[in-house]
N, C-alpha and C positions, 0 to 999 in steps of 0.2 A: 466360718467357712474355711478362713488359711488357717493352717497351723503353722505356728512361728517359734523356732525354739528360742523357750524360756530365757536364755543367758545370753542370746543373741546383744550384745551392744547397744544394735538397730533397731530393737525391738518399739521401743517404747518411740523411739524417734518419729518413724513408720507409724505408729497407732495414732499419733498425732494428725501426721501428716494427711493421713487418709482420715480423719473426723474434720479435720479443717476440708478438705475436699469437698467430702458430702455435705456440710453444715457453714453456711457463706454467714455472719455475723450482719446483722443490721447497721448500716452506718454510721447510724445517728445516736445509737447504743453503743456503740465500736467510738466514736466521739468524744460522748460523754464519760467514760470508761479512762478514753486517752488523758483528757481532761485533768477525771479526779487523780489518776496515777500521776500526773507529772507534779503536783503539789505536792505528794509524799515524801518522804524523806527515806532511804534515796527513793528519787522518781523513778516511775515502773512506767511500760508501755502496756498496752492493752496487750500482747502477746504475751512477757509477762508474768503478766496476772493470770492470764489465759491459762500458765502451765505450769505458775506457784499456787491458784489458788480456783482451782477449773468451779467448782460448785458454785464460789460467789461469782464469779464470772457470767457461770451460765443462767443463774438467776435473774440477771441483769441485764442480760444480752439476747434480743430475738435473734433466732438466725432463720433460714430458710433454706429449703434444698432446691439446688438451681435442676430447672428441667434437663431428661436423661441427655437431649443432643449438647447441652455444657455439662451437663453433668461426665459424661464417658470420656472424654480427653481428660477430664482431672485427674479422675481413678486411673485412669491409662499411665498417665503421666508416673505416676506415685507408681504404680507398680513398678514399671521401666526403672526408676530413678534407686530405688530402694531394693530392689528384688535381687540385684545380680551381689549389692556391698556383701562385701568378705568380715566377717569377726574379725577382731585385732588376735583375738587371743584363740577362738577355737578354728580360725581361718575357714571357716563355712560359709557360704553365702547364706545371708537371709530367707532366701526360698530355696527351696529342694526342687529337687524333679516332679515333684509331687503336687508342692505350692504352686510352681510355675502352670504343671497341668489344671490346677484350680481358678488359678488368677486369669489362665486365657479362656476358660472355661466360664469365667465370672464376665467378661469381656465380651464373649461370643452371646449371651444375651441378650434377647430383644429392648433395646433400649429406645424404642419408641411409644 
């Protein structure tokens, strides 16, 4: 639905950001995870792993998506927070005028 340009810095940061949003990790998975990473040499935290090594992670890991009235302040949140940063290098914000029209447009849905 956003388009994010490619070289953007933020990008990848953002794509995180908003999959952790939608996708809340089970805890008891999120646990055991913390667990085995803190024996490794060096010790990893569940996060991580989360974003060295997402496939085994998410094989390992339930998550669940929290219902829309938690759900829309995450995403809200993640927009707001990420949407206005500036590139280091091509000084553009992460979202255009465009993105922005989509992101409040992705918001203005019925989320009940």
């Amino acid at each position: 639905m956003l388009y994010l340009p490619a070289t953007h810095a933020l990008r990848k940061q953002f794509t995180r950001e908003l999959r952790d949003a939608f996708f809340i990790p089970n805890e008891d998975d999120q646990r055991h995870i913390n667990s085995w990473g803190a024996i490794q040499k060096p010790p990893k935290t569940y996060q991580e792993l989360r974003n060295s090594m997402p496939d085994w992670t998410r094989a390992r890991c339930r998550h669940i998506i929290p219902p829309p009235h938690l759900l829309y302040p995450l995403v809200a949140k993640v927009f707001q927070t990420y949407g206005p940063l500036i590139d280091p290098i091509t000084k553009q914000p992460l979202f255009s005028a465009s993105a922005w029209k989509i992101a409040s447009n992705i918001l203005e849905l019925d989320w009940n």
